[in-house]
C-alpha positions in Angstrom: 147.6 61.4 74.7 149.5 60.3 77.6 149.7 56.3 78.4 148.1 56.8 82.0 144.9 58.5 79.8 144.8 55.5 77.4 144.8 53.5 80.4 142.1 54.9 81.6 139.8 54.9 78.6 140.4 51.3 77.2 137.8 48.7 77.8 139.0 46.3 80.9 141.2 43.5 79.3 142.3 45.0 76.3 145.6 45.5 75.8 147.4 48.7 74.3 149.2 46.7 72.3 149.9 43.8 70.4 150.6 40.5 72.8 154.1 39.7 73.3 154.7 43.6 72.7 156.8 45.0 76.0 155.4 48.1 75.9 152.1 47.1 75.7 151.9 44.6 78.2 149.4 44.8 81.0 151.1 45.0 84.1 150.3 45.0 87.6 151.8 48.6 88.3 149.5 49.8 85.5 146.7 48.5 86.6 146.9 50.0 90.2 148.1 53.2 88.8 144.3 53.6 86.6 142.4 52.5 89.3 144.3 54.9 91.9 143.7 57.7 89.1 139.9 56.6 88.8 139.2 57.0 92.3 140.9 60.8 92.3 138.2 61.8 89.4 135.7 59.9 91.2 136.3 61.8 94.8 136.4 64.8 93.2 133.1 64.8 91.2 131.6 63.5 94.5 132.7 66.8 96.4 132.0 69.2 93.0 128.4 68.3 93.7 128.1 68.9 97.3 125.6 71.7 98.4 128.4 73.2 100.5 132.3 71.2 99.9 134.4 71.0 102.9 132.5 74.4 104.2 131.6 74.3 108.2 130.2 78.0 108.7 131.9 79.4 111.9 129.6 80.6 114.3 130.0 83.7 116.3 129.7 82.7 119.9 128.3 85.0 122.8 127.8 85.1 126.3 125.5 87.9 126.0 121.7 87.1 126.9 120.5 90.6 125.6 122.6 90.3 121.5 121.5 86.6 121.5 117.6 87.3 122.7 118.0 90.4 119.7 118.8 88.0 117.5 116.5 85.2 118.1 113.6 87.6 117.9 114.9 89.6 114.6 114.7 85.9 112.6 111.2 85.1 114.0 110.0 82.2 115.6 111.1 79.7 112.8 114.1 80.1 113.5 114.8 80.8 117.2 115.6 78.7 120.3 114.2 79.6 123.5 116.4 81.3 126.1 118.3 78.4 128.2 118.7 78.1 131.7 121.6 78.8 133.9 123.4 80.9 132.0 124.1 79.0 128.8 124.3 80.3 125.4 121.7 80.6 122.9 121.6 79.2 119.6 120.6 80.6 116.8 121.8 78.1 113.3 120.7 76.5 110.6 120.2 72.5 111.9 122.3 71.4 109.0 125.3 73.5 111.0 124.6 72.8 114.6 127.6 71.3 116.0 126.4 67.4 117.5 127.3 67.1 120.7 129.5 69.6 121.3 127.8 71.6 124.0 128.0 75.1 123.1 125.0 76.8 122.1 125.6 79.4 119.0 124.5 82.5 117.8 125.1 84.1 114.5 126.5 87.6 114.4 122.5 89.5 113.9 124.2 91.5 110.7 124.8 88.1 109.3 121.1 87.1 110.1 119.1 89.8 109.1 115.3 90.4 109.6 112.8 87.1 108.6 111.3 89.7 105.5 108.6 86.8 105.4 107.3 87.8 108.5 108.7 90.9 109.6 105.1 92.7 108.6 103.3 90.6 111.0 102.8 91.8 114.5 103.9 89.5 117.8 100.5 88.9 119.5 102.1 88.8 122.4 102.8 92.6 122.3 99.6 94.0 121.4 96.9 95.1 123.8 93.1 95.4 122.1 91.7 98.2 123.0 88.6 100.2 121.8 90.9 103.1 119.9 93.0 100.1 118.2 95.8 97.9 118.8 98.4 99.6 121.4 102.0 98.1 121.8 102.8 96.5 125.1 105.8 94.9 126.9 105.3 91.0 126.6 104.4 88.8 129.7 108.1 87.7 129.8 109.3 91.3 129.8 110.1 91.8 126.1 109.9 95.0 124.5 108.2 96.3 120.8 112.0 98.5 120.8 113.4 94.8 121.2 111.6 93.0 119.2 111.1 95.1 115.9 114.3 96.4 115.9 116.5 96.0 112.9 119.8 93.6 113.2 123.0 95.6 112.9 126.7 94.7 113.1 127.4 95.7 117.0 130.6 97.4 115.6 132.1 100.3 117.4 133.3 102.2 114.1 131.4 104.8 112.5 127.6 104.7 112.6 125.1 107.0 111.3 121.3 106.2 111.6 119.0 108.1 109.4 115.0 108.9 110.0 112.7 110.2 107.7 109.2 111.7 108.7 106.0 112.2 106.8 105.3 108.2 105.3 102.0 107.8 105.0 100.7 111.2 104.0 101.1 111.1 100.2 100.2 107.8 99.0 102.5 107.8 95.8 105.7 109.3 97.5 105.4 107.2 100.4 105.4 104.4 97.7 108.6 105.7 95.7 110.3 106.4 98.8 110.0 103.0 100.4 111.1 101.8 97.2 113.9 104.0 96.9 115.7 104.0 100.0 117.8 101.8 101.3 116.7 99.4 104.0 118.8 100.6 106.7 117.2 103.9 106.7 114.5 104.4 109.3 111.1 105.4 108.0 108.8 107.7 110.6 104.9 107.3 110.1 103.0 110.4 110.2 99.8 109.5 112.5 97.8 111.7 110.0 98.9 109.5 106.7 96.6 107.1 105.2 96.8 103.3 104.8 99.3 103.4 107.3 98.7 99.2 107.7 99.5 98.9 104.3 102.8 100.8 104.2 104.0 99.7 107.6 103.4 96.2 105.8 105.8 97.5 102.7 108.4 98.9 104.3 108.9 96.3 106.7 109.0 93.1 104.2 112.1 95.9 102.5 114.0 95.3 105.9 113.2 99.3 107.4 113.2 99.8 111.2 110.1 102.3 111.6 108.4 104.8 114.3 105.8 106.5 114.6 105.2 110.5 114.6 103.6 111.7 117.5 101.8 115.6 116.7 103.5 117.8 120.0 102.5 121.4 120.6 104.8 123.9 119.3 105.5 127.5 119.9 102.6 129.9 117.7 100.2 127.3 117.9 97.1 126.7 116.9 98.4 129.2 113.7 101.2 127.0 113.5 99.5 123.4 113.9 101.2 119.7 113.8 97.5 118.2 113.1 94.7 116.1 114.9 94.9 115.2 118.2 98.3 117.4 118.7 99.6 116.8 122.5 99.4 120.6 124.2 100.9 122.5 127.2 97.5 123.3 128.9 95.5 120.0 128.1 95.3 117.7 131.2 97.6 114.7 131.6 94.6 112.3 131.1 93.7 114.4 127.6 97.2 114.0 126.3 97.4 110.6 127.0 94.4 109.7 125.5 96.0 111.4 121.9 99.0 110.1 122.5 97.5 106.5 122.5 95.3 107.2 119.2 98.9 107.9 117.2 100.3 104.5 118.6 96.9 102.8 117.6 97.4 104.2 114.1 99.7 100.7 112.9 101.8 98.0 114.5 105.6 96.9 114.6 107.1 99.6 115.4 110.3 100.4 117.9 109.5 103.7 119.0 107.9 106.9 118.5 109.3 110.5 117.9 108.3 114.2 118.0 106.2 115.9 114.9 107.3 119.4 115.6 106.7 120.3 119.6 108.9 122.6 120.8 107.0 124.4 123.2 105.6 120.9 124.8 109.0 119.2 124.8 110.8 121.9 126.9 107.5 121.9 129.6 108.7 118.8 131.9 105.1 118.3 133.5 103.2 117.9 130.6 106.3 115.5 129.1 106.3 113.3 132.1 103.2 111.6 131.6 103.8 110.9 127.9 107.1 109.4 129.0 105.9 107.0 131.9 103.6 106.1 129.1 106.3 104.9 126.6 108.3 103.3 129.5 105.5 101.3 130.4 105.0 100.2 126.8 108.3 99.2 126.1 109.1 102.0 123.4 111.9 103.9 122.4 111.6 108.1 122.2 113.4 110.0 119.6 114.0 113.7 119.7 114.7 115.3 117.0 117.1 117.9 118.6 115.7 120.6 117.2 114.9 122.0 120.7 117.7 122.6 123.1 115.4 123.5 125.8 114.0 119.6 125.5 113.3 117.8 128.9 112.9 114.3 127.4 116.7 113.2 127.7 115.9 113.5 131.7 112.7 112.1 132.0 113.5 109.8 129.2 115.9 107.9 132.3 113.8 108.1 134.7 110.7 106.5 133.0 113.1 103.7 131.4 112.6 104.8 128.1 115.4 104.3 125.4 116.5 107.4 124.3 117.8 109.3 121.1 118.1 112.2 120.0 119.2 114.1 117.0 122.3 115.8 115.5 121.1 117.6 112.9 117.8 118.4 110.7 118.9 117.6 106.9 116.3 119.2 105.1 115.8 122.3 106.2 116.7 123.5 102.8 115.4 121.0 100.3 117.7 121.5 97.4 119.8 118.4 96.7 123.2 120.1 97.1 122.1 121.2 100.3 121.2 118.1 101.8 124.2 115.9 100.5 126.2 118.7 102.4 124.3 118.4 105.6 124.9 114.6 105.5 128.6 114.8 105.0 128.5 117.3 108.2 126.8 114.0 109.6 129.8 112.0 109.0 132.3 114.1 110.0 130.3 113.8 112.8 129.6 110.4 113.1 133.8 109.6 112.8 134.6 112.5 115.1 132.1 111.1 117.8 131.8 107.2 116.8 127.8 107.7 115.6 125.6 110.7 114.6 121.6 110.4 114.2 120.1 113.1 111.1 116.7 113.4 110.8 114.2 114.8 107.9 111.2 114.1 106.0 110.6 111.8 102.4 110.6 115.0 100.0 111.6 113.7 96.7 115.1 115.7 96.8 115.4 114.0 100.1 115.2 110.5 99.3 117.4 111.2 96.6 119.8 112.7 98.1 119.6 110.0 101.4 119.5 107.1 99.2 123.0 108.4 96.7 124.9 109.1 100.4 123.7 106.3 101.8 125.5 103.6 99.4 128.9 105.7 98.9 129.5 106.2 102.8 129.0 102.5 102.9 131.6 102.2 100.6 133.7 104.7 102.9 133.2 102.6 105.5 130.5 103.9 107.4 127.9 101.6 108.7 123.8 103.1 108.6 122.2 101.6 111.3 118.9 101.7 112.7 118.2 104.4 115.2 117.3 101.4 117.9 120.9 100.7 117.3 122.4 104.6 118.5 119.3 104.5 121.5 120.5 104.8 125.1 118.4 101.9 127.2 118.3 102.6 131.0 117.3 99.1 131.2 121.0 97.4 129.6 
């Protein structure tokens, strides 16, 4: 044992030796040097125990109204800060890290956030209109949107981005269960309209952190012998008609960014009886997703005019549902994706399928690829 740690462990006035001893006499130097070494084990116990030790986040700072509004919304209202006025920054951080006095208003990075899973299942009053088929999304008084608003965070990162949708939640109860489970959360789940405890599910998937839409039935070529379901949207119906079943599919659950085709290639390639279905998204705020398995499709047009956000497609992934199959398709989708910068696939929550999406899914992360929402890959004609 060294002197300086005998030092430290005798009672106060007790010598180390004998008195008259030299080299046990308590000196002045010996004294200061226990009491300096003391308050070195004391400083550093203090700073062992601290919640966070000598750690000041750094926030991500942005001029950008649209990312910070994002942001605030994605984290719900217990954490946001209303929008400032004259141009200022919003701020969007815990109170124990806000900066005193320093006159910046901060936003995290939304990636960094993530969705408030709390609340995420709840719906904002604010975009819901009552109506006698149900509860139909709406754009907010102060102009926000349901694609805005229930969108899930991403990164903003311009390298490789694949978003993934799969169709057909809500039609068998146990799958819909396993799949919701089994995916991961940055896959984008599709409601079918004619699925059952749709509420329930949306409820599910959203407290797991998934983006979802909503399936809308659209006329295809051979129908009624081939046939999407009830209240399909057809060629010869009037506009009024295919509003009216159009609105019944949105009523079917909340919280949703968007909606996208259930089959309907014969309606999506007809641009007057698209038109109306688009002014109608427009006015509510809501994305449209195409599938892309129609190249004759007039919603990318119409899509812009209306002021709909827009996506479509790059390739169907289960066409053939054998596992190999599909895990080929989605590596076509990242070639894609790093060839063009993003690529959207599409399919449906067949067992083979969800395996297969979910096992891709966390490799390519680990290649570097980031799965995003399909908000995230969405054209907006209104940013």
């Amino acid at each position: 044992m060294s002197v300086t740690q005998r030092e430290i462990e005798r009672p106060l006035g007790q010598g180390l030796a004998p008195a008259g001893s030299t080299t046990g006499r308590l000196t002045t130097g010996a004294i200061t040097s226990g009491l300096a070494v003391l308050a070195v084990i004391a400083v550093a116990g203090s700073i062992a125990l601290r919640e966070r030790p000598f750690r000041t986040p750094a926030p991500v700072v942005t001029t950008t109204p649209d990312v910070a509004a994002s942001a605030a919304d994605a984290t719900g209202p217990a954490n946001s800060t209303a929008q400032p006025s004259g141009g200022a920054k919003i701020i969007q951080v815990d109170p124990a890290d806000r900066p005193a006095n320093s006159g910046v208003v901060v936003i995290r990075d939304p990636s960094a956030i993530g969705q408030n899973l709390r609340v995420a299942h709840l719906p904002d009053p604010a975009l819901i209109e009552r109506t006698d088929v149900g509860p139909l999304p709406i754009r907010a008084a102060d102009g926000r949107r349901p694609f805005d608003v229930y969108a899930r965070p991403w990164s903003g990162a311009r390298g490789a981005r694949v978003a993934i949708v799969l169709g057909g939640f809500g039609i068998s109860q146990t799958g819909t269960q396993a799949a919701i489970e089994r995916l991961p959360a940055e896959i984008t789940i599709a409601f079918s309209p004619q699925g059952n405890s749709i509420g329930r599910w949306m409820q599910a998937a959203r407290q797991k952190g998934h983006e979802i839409v909503m399936q809308v039935p659209l006329e295809p070529f051979d129908y009624p012998n081939v046939d999407p379901g009830r209240n399909t949207l057809t060629v010869d119906a009037s506009a009024d008609e295919n509003i009216k079943n159009l609105r019944w599919a949105l009523s079917r659950t909340t919280n949703y960014t968007g909606v996208m085709n259930f089959m309907g290639a014969r309606f999506s390639a007809d641009g007057e009886a698209m038109q109306p279905m688009l002014a109608e998204l427009g006015k509510r705020g809501l994305l449209y997703l195409d599938d892309g398995s129609s190249a004759r499709s007039a919603a990318p047009e119409l899509a812009l005019k209306n002021g709909v956000p827009f996506a479509a497609g790059d390739a169907t992934l289960d066409t053939d549902r054998d596992r190999g199959a599909i895990l080929k398709k989605l590596d076509e989708l990242e070639r894609t994706a790093r060839a063009k910068g993003y690529a959207i696939g599409t399919g449906f929550a067949f067992d083979s399928t969800v395996d297969a999406v979910a096992s891709w899914a966390n490799e390519a992360k680990k290649r570097g690829i980031e799965i995003v929402p399909i908000s995230a890959l969405a054209s907006d004609p209104e940013r």
